[in-house]
MDAnalysis code that builds the backbone (N, CA, C; Angstrom):
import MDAnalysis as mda
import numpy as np

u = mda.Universe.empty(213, n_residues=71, atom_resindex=np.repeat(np.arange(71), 3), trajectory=True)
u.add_TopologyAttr("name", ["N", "CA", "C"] * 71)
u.add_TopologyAttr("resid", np.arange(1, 72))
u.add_TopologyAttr("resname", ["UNK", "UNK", "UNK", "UNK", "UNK", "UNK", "UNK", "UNK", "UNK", "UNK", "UNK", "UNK", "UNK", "UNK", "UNK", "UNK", "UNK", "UNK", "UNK", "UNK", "UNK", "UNK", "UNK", "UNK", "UNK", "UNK", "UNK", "UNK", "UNK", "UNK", "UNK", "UNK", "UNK", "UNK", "UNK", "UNK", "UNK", "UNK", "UNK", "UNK", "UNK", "UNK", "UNK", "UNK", "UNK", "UNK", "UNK", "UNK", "UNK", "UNK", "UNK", "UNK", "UNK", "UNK", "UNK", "UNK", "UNK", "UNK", "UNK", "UNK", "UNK", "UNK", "UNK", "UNK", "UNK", "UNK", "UNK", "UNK", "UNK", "UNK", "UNK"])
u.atoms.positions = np.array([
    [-0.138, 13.116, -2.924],
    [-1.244, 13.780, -2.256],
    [-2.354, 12.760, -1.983],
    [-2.785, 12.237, -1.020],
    [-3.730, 11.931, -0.477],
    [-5.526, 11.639, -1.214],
    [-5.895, 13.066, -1.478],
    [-6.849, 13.214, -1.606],
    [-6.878, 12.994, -3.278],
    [-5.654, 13.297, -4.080],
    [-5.758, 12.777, -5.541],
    [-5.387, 11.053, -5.533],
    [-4.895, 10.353, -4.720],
    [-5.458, 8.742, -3.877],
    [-6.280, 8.496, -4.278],
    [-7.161, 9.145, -3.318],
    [-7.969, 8.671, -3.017],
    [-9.074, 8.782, -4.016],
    [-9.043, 9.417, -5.020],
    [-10.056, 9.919, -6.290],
    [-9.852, 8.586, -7.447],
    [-8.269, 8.509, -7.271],
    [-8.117, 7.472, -8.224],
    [-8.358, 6.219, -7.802],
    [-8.245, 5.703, -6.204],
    [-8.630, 4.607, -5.790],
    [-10.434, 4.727, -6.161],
    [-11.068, 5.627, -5.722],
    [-12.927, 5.759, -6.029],
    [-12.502, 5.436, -7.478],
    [-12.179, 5.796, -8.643],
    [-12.214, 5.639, -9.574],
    [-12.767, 4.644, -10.407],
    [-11.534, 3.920, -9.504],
    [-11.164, 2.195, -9.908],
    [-12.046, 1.590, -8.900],
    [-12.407, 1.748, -8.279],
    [-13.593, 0.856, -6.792],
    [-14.378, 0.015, -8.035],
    [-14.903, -1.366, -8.034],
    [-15.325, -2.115, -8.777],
    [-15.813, -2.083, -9.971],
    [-15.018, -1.095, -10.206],
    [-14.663, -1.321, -11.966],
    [-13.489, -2.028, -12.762],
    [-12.879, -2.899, -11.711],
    [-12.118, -3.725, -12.412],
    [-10.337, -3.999, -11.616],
    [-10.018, -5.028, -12.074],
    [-8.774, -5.393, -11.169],
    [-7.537, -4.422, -10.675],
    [-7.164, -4.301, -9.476],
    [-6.578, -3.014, -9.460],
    [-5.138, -3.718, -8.637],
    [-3.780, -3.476, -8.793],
    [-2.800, -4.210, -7.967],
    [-2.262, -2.852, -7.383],
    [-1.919, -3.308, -5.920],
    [-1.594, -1.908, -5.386],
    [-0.381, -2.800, -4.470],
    [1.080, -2.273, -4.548],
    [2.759, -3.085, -3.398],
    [2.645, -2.097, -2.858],
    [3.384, -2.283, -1.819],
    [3.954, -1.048, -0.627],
    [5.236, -1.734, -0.005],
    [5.859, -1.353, 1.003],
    [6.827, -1.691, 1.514],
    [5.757, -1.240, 2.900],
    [5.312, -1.119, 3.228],
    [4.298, -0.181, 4.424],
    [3.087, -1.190, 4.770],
    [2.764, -1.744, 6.297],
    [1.912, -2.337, 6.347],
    [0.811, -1.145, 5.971],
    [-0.236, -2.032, 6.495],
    [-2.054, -1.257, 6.339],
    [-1.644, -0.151, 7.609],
    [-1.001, -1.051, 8.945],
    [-1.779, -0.040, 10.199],
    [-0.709, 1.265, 9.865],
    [-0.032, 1.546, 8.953],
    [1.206, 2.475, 8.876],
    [0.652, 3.493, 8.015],
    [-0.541, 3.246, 7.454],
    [-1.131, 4.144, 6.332],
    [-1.552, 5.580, 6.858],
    [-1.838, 5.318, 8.117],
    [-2.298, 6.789, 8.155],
    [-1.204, 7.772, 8.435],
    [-0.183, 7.206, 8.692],
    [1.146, 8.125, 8.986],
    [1.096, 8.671, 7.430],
    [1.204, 7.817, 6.744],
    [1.764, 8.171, 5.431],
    [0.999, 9.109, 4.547],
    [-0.525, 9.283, 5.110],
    [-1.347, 10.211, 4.598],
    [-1.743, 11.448, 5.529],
    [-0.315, 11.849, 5.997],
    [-0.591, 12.944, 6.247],
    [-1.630, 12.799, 8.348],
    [-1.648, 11.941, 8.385],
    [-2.505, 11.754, 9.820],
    [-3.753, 11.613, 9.548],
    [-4.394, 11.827, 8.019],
    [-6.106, 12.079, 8.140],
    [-6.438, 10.549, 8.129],
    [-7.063, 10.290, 9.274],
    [-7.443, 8.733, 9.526],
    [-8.644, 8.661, 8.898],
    [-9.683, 9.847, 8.724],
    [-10.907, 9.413, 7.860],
    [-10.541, 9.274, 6.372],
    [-9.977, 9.750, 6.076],
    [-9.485, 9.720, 4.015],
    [-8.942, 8.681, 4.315],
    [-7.992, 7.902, 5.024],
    [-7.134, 6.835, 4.865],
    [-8.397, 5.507, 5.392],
    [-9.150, 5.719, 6.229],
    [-10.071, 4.663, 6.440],
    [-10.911, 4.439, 5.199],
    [-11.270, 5.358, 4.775],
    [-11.910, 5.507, 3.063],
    [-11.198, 4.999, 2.023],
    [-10.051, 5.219, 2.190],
    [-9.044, 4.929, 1.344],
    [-9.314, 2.885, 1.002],
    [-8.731, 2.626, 2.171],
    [-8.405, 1.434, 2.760],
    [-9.783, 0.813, 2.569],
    [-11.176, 1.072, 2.703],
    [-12.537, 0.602, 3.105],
    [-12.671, -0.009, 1.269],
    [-11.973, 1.004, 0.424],
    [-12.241, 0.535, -1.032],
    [-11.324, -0.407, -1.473],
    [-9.950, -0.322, -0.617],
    [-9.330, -1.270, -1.397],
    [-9.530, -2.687, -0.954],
    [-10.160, -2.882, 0.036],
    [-9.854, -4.150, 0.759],
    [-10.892, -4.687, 0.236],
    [-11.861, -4.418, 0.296],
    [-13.614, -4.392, -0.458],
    [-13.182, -5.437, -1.202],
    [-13.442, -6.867, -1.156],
    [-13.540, -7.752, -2.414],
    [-11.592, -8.118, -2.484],
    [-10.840, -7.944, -1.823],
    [-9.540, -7.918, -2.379],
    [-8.596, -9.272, -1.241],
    [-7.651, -9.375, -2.038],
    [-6.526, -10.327, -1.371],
    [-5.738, -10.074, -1.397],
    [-4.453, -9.782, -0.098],
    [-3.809, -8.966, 0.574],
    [-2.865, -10.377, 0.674],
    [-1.872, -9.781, 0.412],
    [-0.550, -10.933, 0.154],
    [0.489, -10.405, 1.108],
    [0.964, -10.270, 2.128],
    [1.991, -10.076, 2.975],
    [3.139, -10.928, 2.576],
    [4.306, -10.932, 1.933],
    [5.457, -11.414, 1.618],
    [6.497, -10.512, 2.416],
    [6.706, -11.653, 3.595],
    [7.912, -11.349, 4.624],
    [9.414, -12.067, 3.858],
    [10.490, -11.599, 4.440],
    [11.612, -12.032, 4.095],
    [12.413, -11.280, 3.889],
    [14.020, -11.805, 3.826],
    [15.360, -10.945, 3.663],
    [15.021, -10.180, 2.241],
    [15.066, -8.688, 2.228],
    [15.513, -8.021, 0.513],
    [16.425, -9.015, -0.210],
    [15.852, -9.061, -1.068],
    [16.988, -9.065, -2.427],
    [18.421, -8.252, -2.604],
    [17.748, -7.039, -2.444],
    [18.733, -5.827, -2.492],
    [19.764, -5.514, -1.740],
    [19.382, -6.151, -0.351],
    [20.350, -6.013, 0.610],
    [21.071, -7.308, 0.691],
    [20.752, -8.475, 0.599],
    [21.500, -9.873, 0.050],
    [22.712, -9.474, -0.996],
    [22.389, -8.815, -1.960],
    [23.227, -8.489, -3.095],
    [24.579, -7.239, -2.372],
    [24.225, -6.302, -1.769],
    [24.849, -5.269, -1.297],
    [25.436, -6.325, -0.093],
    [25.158, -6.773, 0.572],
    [26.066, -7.538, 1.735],
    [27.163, -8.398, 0.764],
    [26.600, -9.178, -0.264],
    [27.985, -10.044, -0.560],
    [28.928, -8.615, -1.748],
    [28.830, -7.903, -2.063],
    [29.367, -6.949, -2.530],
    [30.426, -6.388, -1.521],
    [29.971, -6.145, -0.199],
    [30.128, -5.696, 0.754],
    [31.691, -6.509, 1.439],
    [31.780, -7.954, 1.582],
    [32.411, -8.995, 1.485],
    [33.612, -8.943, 0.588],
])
């Protein structure tokens, strides 16, 4: 749910180190919340606030392993 997100992201807002993975870029977020682009801009406005955003492109692991299985 979205809006319990977004309570726990306010929560944590600079009170201390917070690690957040996805498989989902940023611009994909608002799909994923339901369409509400203002909760997800809110969302997003706290996490980025002060933060470093690591994009790690590349082949899965998972699917490397399942292809030579596959073989």
């Amino acid at each position: 749910d979205a809006s319990l997100f977004f309570r726990l992201v306010t929560y944590r807002y600079m009170r201390g180190a917070t690690a957040i993975t996805t498989n989902k870029s940023i611009k994909d977020w608002p799909g994923i919340f339901a369409g509400d682009e203002a909760l997800t801009a809110a969302i997003l406005d706290r996490l980025l606030h002060k933060s470093v955003v690591l994009n790690i492109r590349g082949r899965s692991f998972r699917l490397q392993d399942l292809e030579k299985m596959m073989k």
